[in-house]
PARO-849358 format. One record per residue (C-alpha): x, y, z. Coordinates in steps of 0.001 Angstrom, whole numbers, padded with zeros to 6 digits, always signed. Layout:
REM PARO-849358
XYZ/...
END
This chain:
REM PARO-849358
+064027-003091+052038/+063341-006553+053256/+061646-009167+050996/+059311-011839+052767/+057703-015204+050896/+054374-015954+051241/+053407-019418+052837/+052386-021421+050294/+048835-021832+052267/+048716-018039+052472/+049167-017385+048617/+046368-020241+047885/+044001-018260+050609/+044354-014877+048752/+044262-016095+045306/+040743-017794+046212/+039919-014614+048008/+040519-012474+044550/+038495-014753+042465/+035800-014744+044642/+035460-010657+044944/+036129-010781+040945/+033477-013071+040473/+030935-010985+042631/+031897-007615+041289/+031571-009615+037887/+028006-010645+038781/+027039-007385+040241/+028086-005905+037022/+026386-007977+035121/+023012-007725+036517/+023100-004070+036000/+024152-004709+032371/+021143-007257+031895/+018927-005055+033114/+019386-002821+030202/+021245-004496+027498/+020207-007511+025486/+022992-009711+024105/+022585-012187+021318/+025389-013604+019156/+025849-012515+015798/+024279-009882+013389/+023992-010632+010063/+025776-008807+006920/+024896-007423+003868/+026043-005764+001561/+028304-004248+003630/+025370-002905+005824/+024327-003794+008924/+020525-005164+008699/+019102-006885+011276/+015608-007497+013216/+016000-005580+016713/+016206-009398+018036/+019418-010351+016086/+021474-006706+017311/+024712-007415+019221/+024116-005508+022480/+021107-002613+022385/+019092-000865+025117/+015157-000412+024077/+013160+002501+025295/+009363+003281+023946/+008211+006220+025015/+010880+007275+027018/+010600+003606+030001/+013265+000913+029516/+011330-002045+027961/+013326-005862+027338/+011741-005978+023620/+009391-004747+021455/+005743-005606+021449/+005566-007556+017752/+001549-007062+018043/+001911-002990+017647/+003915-000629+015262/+006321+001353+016389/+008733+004674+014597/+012321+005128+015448/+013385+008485+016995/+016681+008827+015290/+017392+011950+017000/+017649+010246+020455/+019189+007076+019321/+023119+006430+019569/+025568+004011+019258/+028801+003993+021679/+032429+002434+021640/+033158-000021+024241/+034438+003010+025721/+031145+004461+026283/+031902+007701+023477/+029495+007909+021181/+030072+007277+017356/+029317+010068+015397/+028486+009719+011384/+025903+006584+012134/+022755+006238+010093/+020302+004248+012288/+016613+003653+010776/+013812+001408+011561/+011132-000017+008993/+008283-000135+010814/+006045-002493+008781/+008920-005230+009106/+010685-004464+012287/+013551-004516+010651/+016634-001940+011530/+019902-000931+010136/+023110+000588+011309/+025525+001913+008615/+028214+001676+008500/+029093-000525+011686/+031901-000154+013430/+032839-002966+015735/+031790-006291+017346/+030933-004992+021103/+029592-001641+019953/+026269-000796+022415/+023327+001146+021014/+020478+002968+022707/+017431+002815+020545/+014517+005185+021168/+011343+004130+019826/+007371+005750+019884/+004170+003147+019509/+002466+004285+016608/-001277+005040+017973/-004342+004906+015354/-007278+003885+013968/-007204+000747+011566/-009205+000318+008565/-011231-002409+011220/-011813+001247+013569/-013253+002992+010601/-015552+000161+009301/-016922-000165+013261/-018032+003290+012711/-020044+002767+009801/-023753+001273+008851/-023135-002086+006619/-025806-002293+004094/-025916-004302+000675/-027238-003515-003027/-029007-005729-005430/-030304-003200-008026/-027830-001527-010483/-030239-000451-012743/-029906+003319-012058/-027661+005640-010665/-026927+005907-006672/-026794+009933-005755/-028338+009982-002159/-026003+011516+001097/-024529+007750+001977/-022813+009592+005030/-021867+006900+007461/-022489+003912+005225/-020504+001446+003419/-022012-001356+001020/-020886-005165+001548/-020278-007506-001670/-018076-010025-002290/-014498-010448-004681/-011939-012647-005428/-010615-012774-002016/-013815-012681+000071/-016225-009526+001387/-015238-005865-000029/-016552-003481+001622/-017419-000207-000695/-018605+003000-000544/-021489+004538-002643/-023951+007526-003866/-022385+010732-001979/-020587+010158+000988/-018616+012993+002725/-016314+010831+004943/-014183+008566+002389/-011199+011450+002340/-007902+010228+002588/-004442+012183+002820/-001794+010022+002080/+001709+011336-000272/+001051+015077+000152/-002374+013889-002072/-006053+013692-001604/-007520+010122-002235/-011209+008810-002452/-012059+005375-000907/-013522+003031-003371/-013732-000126-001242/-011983-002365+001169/-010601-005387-001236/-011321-008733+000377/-007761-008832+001239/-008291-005418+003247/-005933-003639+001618/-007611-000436+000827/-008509+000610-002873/-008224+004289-003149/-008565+006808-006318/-006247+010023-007122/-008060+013404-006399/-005928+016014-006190/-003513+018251-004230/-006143+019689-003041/-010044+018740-001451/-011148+018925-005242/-014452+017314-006313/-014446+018820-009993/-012397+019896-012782/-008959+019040-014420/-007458+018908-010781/-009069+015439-009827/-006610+013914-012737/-002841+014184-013514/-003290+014859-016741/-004835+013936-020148/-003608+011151-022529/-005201+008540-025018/-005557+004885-023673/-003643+003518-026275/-001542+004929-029229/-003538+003057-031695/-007037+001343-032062/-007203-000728-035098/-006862-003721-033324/-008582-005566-030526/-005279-005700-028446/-005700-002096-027762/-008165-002704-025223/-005042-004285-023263/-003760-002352-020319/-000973-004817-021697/-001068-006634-025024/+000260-009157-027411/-000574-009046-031247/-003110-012313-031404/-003196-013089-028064/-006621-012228-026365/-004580-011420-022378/-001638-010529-023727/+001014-009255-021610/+004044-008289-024235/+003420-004362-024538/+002756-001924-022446/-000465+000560-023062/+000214+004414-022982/-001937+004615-020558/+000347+002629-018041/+003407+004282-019269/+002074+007397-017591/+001207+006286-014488/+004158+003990-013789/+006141+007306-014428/+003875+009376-012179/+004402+006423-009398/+007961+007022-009845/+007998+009994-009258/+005676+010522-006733/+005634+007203-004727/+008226+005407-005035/+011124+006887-002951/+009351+007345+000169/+005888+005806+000321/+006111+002477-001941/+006348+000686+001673/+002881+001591+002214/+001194+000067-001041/-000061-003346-001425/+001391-005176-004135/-000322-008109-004549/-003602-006432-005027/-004502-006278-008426/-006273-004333-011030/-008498-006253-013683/-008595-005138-017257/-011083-007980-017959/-010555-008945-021634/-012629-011528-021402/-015173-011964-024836/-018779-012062-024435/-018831-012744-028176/-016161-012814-030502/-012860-013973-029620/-010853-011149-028776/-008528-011343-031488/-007640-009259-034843/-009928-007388-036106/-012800-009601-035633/-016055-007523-033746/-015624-008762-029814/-017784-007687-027295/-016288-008298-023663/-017671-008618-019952/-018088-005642-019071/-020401-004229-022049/-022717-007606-021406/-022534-006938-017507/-023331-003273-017384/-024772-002043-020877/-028287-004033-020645/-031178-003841-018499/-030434-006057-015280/-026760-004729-014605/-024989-006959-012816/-021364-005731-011968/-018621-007443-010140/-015662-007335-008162/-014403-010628-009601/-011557-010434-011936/-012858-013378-014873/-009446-014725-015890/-006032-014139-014001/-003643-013103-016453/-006099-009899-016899/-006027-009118-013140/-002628-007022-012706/-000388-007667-010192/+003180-006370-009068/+004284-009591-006525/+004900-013100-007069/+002487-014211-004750/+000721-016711-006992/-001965-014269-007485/-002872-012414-010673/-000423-012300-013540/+002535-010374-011648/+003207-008238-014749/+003316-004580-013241/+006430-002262-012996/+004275+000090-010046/+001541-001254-008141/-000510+001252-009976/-003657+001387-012455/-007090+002532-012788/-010539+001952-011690/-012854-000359-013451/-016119+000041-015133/-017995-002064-012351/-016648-000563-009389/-017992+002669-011321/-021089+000552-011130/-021504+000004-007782/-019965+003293-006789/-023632+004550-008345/-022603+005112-011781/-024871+003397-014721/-024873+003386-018502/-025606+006298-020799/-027263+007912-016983/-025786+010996-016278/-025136+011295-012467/-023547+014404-010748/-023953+013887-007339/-021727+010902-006274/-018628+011025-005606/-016636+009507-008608/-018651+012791-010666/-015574+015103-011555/-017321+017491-014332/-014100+015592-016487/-014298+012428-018468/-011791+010002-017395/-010640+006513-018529/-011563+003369-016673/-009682-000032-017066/-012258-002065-018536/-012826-002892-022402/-016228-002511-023701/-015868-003372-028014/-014308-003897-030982/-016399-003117-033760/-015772-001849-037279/-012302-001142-037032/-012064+000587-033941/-011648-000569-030370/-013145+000803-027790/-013330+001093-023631/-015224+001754-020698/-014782+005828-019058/-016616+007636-017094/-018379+011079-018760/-018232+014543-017862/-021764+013803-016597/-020694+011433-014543/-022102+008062-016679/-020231+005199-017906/-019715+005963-021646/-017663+004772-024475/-014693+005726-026250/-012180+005217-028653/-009048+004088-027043/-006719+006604-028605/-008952+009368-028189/-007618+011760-025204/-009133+011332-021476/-008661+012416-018036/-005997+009931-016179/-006715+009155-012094/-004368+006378-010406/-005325+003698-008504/-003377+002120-005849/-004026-000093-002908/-002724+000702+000479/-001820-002495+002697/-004027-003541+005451/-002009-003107+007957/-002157+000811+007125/-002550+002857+010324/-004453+006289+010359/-004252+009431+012904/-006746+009382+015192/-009489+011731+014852/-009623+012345+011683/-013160+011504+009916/-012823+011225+006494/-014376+014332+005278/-012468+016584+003046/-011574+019125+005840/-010673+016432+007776/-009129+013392+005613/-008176+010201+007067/-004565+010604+007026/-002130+008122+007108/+000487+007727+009636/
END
């Protein structure tokens, strides 16, 4: 076999030849890679976990709907089809044992446990399509209310009232309307109003389309243990402090474990938590304290001839919050409570009036939030009668229990559905 030397002119040729064709074949390679991979240049760790906004993933190939896209659109909400979406070795073999998921309200996605820097995933997404609270309201007649003097029980079908809170105009619903159904947790829900905020104030009733009986509630239970004192009007109390916030009522004991257990694993992402709920402690008369004979907002509002309810929460460590978002006094466990005497108000209700044709009538008394006395030596507050009028009680006497919560704004529903209790907005 005979050996020859290249010319020195002749290796120099070649070895500019080969790193041209590399760097074409490099190029071409590329392109195609570009076209449906997007590189950026590190991801984030924590605890051991991969979590990451789709924009900070190592390499990752984005379809919605089944057509390549370069990113997602941040304007829409979108679910993660886990069943489609891999992850692959450099390789190209797939890596079995991965738990991908996407949270939809922040966009944010996570890959446990991750393997190695280089690893490519293909993510399969679907747009969430819907109707927005903003759809629903577009449907509806606005109208406005300046007499609470007696009870609303007319077929308000395709209305919703405009007033004003805290955080600017609530929309509510009143009287008897048929379309503010609501399917959200594997539970029926009423709409009371759209807060200010537009998170979306809705009130327990039942596993099923109920409109009376024990159903509507999750159970029974006194307000407080005790009512000797005017702290037991307190959602939360101190001893001789008038807002208090040291001791839980048994009231909220029971629905922060019902929240627990029914909310909290897979649908706390849905609630608002800076939304509050007022238990508005504030003395008409009286200060509030002891055993001294106090009389709070709510009895002066709604127990006299001009009522005059509101959706404004008088003082802030009374309106009860679960976020430290400056708002409220950010006290609560669960983003959970009850309604109030005054939304009862403008829902149609009135004092000592029995109404049972609106839709907050459950044949069942049931507690509100608000206060309404101390007198004697017995405190007192605000719930709503089997007849379906505000009334008072003693706080440790027994009534029916409905939650409260507040679903975010940004809370999509199916389409088509109309509210009515056959056919429940339902959230997606």
């Amino acid at each position: 076999m005979e050996f020859q030397l290249l010319k020195k002119s002749h290796l120099k040729r070649n070895i500019i030849i080969g790193v041209v064709v590399v760097a074409i074949i490099s190029a071409v390679v590329l392109n195609f890679t570009r076209a449906k991979y997007v590189y950026t240049d590190k991801m984030p760790l924590i605890n051991g976990t991969v979590n990451y906004s789709l924009a900070d993933l190592n390499i990752v190939a984005i379809y919605v709907g089944g057509v390549e896209v370069d990113s997602l659109d941040s304007s829409k909400q979108y679910t993660l089809d886990t069943t489609q979406s891999t992850c692959s070795y450099k390789d190209g073999s797939t890596i079995e044992g991965l738990n991908i998921s996407y949270e939809t309200e922040t966009g944010s996605l996570s890959i446990s446990p991750f393997t190695m820097k280089g690893t490519k995933c293909t993510l399969y997404f679907d747009e969430i399509t819907g109707q927005t609270i903003q759809d629903i309201l577009a449907e509806k007649d606005i109208a406005s209310r300046d007499d609470f003097s007696t009870t609303l029980s007319d077929d308000t079908t395709g209305t919703i009232y405009q007033a004003h809170d805290d955080d600017g105009t609530t929309y509510y619903f009143a009287g008897s309307p048929t379309d503010n159904w609501v399917s959200f947790a594997g539970f029926y829900w009423r709409i009371i109003r759209i807060n200010g905020d537009g998170s979306i104030r809705l009130i327990y009733q039942g596993t099923s389309a109920n409109t009376t009986g024990s159903g509507t509630q999750i159970q029974t239970s006194a307000f407080n243990s005790s009512n000797n004192n005017n702290m037991y009007v307190g959602y939360m109390y101190t001893s001789g402090q008038v807002h208090g916030l040291g001791t839980s009522s048994a009231i909220k004991g029971i629905l922060d474990t019902w929240y627990h257990d029914n909310l909290l694993t897979n649908y706390d992402g849905y609630i608002d938590k800076d939304a509050g709920f007022c238990n508005d402690r504030t003395p008409h008369s009286g200060t509030g304290a002891g055993t001294i004979t106090t009389f709070y907002g709510a009895y002066n509002r709604l127990n006299n001839t001009n009522k005059t309810p509101t959706f404004n929460c008088e003082h802030d460590n009374d309106l009860y919050t679960a976020e430290e978002s400056g708002k409220g006094n950010n006290s609560l466990t669960y983003p959970i409570g009850l309604i109030t005497a005054d939304e009862v108000a403008y829902a149609g209700g009135a004092w000592n009036a029995n109404n049972t044709s609106y839709y907050l009538y459950t044949n069942s008394a049931y507690w509100t939030m608000s206060p309404y006395y101390f007198v004697g030596v017995s405190a007192y507050a605000f719930d709503v009668s089997s007849s379906g009028y505000l009334n008072n009680n003693f706080v440790n006497n027994s009534g029916g229990v409905r939650p409260v919560i507040n679903l975010k704004a940004s809370t999509i529903f199916e389409m088509g559905g109309t509210g009515t209790s056959t056919n429940p907005y339902v959230v997606i």
